[in-house]
Structure formats: C-alpha cells, structure tokens
N, C-alpha and C positions, 0 to 999 in steps of 0.2 A: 504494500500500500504506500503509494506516495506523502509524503511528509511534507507538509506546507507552513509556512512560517506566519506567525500573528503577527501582526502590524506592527506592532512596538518593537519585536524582535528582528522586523528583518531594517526597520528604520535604525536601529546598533548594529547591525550586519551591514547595512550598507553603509554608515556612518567609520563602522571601523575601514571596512575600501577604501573608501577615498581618503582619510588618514592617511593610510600605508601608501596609497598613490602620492599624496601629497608631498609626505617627509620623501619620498624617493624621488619626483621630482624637483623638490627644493633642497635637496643635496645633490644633483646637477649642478650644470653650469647654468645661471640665472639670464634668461635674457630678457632684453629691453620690452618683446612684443609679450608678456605674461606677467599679466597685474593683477594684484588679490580685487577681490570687489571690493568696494569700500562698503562701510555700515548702513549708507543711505541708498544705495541700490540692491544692496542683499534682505535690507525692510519692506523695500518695494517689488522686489521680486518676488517675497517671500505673500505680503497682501495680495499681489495681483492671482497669485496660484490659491489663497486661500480666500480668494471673495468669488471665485470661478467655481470651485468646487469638485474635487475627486481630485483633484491636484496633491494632496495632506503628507504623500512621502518625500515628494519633493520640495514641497513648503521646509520640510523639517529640516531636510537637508543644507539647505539654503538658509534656515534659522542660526545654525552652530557657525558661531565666527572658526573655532576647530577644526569642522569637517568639510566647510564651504569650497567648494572646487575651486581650483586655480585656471582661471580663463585666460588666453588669447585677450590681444589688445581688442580682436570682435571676434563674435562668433555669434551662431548660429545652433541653440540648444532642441531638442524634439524631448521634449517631456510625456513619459508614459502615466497612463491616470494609476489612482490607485488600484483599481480593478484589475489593468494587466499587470503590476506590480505586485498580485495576491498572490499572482499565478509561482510566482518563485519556487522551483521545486527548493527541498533540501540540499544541502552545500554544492550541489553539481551546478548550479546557475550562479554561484556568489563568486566569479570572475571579478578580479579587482577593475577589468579594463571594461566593465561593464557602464557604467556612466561617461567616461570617454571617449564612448562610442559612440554618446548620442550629442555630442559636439562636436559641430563641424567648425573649424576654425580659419581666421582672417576674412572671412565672409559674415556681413551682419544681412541676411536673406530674410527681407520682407515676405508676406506670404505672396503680394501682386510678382513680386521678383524671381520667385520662383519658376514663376511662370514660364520665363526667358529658357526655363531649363527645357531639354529633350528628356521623351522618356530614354532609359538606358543611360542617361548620364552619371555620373558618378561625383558626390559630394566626399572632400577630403574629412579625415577623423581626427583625433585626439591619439587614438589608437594607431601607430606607425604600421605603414599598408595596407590598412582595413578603411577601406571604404563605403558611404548608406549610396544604397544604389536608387535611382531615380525610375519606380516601376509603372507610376502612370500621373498624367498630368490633365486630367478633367478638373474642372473646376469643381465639380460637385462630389470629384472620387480621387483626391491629389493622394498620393501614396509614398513612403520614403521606407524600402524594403517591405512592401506590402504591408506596411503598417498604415491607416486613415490616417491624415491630421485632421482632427475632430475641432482640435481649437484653436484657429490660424490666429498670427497675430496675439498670443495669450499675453506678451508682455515685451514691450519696445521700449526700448533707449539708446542712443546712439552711439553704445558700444554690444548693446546684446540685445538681439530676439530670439523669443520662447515659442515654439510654438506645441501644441498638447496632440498627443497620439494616442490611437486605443491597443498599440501593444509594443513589446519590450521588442529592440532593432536586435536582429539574431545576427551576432557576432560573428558567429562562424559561416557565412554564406559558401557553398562552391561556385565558382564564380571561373574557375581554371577552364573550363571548356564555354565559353561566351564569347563572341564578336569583341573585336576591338570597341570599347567604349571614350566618350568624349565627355572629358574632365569637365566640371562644370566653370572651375575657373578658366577657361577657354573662352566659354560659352558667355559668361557674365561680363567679359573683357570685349568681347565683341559688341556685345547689347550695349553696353558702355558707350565706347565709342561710335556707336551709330546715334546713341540719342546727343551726344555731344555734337557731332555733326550740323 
C-alpha cells in the first residue's frame, strides 16, 4: 500500500530540500545573477498564493526566511496546488531537485508571453539539463509537461512570475528519442526583436 504524507509532514520534507539545496548552492561560487528574495516580496508572494487558495505548501515555503528558495535575478516559477502536492508518494518523490525544476530561470514569462512559445519548445531549469517541455499552447489548455496552468498570472513582479499548475512537473521525462526541439530563449529573443522593430 502506498504511503502518503500529511501536509505538515511533507511541508518539513520539503522544507528540509530546499535547505540542503540551498546550503549547497550557497557554498558554491556566488554569482551576481542569484539574489535571496527580500522580506517584502517573499510577504507578497506568500499573500498572493494564500488569498488564491490550494496554493498552502507553497505559501509555506515561501513563509521561512530558512527555507525560501534562492532565485535567479528572474524567473519564471509553475506552482503545483496543494492537491497535486498530496499526491507525494513516500521518500521515492522527495528528490531535492524537485522545486528546481519548476523554475525556469533568466526568463520573467508572463502568461500573454508565453504564448510567443511553440508547442515542443523547451523552457530552461534550475535543474542542470533538465528541461519543462512546452506540450501545448491553446489558450484554454496551455500545458508545461502536461501539466494545466490552472492559475496564469498567480503573482507578478518585475523580477518573478508565479504561475499555479494542477500537477507536480515529472523530473525525469525520456525525452532521448524526440525531434530536435527549439529552446524557448531562441524563441523569446526573436519575439523581442520583432516587437522592437
């Protein structure tokens, strides 16, 4: 029988992750483009996810000045609700690289912005070589590893957008036998330049 973790337990499971992500990141080399959040947009991130609702693990996360993830000068975060976050089997899911996978970084991607993207494109991670793949772009069915974004737009500031998903982005995709695919900062670099035009 599958072993499922109560919400308090697995918000100290993931809280200890990103910990151990962190101290090991910040015992690297520090660079210029990855700044802690400051207290007034980690209050505001932390509101906006809990005035929207199902958001509550990651509100929590986002509460601990401790455990608060180390971002990119921008990014670009996919928030799973609490519901697909229930789903956490026992330790087989508690992958530390599990939250920085759903940070795509140097990209602050509006949900209109997204749009620019192709399906099949490929959004950079947090996670070194692991990329959210781009599986469809209807407006009414926009998908990042077949996951819905349920809450586009969840939270903006002009170093990070949130946007809310109905499930956890699966880490490990095979992805080895797939057409050459087109990097989204290609994509956005283009769009760019044409609206500047």
């Amino acid at each position: 029988m599958a072993k499922y973790y109560s919400a308090n337990l697995l918000v100290l499971l993931l809280l200890t992750a990103i910990t151990s992500l962190n101290l090991h990141s910040t015992s690297a080399a520090t660079t210029p483009s990855t700044l802690p959040l400051s207290t007034h947009e980690a209050a505001a991130i932390v509101e906006a996810l809990i005035e929207k609702g199902g958001f509550t693990i990651w509100a929590k996360l986002f509460a601990n000045s401790k455990t608060r993830p180390l971002l990119p000068a921008k990014a670009t975060i996919f928030v799973p609700t609490d519901a697909a976050m229930s789903h956490l089997h026992y330790a087989t899911d508690m992958d530390p690289y599990l939250i920085p996978y759903h940070v795509t970084p140097k990209h602050h991607l509006l949900y209109s912005e997204l749009y620019h993207l192709k399906p099949l494109s490929l959004l950079p991670t947090l996670v070194p070589s692991k990329t959210i793949l781009i599986t469809s772009t209807s407006p009414s069915n926009y998908r990042v590893d077949n996951s819905l974004i349920t809450h586009p737009n969840l939270y903006l500031s002009p170093r990070i957008a949130i946007h809310g998903i109905n499930k956890i982005l699966d880490l490990h995709p095979q992805r080895s036998k797939m057409l050459p695919l087109v990097r989204a900062g290609d994509v956005l670099e283009a769009a760019n330049s044409h609206a500047a035009e």
